[in-house]
C-alpha positions as MATLAB code, in Angstrom:
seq = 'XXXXXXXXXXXXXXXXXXXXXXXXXXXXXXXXXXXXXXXXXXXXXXXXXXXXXXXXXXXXXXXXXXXXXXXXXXXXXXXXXXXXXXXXXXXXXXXXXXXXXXXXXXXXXXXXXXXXXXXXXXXXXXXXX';
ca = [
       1.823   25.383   32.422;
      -1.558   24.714   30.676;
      -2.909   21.928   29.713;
      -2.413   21.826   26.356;
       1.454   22.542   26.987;
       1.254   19.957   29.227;
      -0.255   17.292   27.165;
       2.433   17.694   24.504;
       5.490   17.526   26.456;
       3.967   14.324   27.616;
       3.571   12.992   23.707;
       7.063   14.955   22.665;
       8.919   11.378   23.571;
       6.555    9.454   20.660;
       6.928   11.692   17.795;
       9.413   10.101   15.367;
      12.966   12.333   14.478;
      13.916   10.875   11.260;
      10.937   12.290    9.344;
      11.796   13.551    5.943;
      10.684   17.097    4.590;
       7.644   16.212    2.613;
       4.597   18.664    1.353;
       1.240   18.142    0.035;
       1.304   17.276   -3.773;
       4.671   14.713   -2.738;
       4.817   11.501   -4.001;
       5.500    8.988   -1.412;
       6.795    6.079   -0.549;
       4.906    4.667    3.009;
       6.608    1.378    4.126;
       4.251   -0.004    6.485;
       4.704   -2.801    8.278;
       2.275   -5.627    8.159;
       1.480   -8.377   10.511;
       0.335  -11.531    9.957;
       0.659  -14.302   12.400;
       3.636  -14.474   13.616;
       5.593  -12.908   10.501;
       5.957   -9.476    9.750;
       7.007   -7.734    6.354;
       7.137   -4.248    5.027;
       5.039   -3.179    1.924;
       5.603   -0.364    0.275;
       2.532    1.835   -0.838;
       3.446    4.604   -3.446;
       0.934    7.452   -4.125;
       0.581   11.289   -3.835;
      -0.062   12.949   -0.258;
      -3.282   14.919   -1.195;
      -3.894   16.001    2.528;
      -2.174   16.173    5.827;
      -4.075   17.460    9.245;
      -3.218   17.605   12.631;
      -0.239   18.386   14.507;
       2.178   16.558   16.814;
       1.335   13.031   17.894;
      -1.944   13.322   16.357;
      -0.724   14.455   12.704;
      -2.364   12.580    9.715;
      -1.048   12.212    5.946;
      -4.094   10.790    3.163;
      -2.237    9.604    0.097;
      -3.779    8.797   -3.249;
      -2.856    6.291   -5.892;
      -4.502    4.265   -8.693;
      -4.894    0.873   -8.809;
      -6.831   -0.372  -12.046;
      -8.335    2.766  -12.820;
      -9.507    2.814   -8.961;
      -8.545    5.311   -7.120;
      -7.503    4.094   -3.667;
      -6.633    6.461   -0.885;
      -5.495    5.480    2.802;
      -4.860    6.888    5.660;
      -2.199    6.904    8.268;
      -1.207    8.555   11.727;
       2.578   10.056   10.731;
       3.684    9.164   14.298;
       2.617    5.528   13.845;
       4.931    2.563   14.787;
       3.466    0.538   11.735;
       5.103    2.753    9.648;
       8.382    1.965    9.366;
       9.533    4.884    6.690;
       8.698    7.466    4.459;
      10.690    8.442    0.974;
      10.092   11.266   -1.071;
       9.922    9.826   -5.054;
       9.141   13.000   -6.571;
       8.136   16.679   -5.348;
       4.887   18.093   -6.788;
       3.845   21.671   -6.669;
       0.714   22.358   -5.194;
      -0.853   25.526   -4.565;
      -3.834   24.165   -2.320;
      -3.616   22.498    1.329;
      -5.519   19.985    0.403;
      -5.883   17.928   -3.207;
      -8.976   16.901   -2.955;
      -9.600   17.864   -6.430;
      -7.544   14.607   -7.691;
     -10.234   12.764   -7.325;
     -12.277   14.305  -10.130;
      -9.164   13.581  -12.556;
      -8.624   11.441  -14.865;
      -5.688   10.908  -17.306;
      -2.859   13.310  -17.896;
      -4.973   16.162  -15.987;
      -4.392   14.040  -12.581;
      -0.925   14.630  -12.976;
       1.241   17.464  -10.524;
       4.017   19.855  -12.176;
       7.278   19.210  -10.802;
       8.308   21.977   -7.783;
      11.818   22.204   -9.766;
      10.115   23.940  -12.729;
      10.176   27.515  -10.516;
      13.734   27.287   -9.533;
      14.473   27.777  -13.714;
      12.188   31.122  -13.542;
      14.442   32.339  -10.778;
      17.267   31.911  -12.751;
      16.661   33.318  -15.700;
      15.623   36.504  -13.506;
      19.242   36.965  -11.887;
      20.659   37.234  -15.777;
      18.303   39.717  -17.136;
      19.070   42.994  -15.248;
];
């Protein structure tokens, strides 16, 4: 067994099963848990997943929202135990790994299509023969 193998069977017991299926250009809801003093609450941060690197424990999502006209992007290990879900709002179709673009936008132009838009295409090709 090498060591890479072995490193990840060793990690395999902290990744987290209930994951949802979610894809750069998503919008997302991270509930992260926040600590302060002795209470702890949820929050829920809303924005779109413009990147997402790594792999197993060490697996990353960056997601993007605006704030004010600010754009404010953070950063989170998937895997973390301060997150306590994800929820897909809305599925965006990107054709990029990484929207890094977005940050250049402004207005409507910021905005993703919806992925739903090429199930209609597919459709419409069945009847035509």
């Amino acid at each position: 067994m090498g060591t890479q193998q072995l490193l990840e069977s060793l990690t395999n017991e902290q990744l987290k099963s209930d994951l949802p299926r979610f894809d750069v250009g998503d919008t997302l809801n991270v509930h992260v848990r926040i600590v302060e003093g002795e209470k702890e609450r949820v929050q829920v941060y809303q924005g779109v997943l413009i990147s997402r690197k790594g792999r197993g424990v060490n697996e990353m999502i960056t997601v993007r929202r605006i704030v004010d006209n600010i754009g404010v992007e953070r950063t989170w290990p998937i895997n973390s135990p301060m997150i306590a879900k994800f929820e897909v709002v809305r599925r965006g179709d990107a054709r990029r790994a990484k929207l890094y673009y977005l940050r250049e936008r402004i207005g409507k132009s910021r905005r993703l299509r919806d992925r739903r838009r090429g199930m209609k295409h597919i459709e419409g090709m069945k009847t035509v023969h």
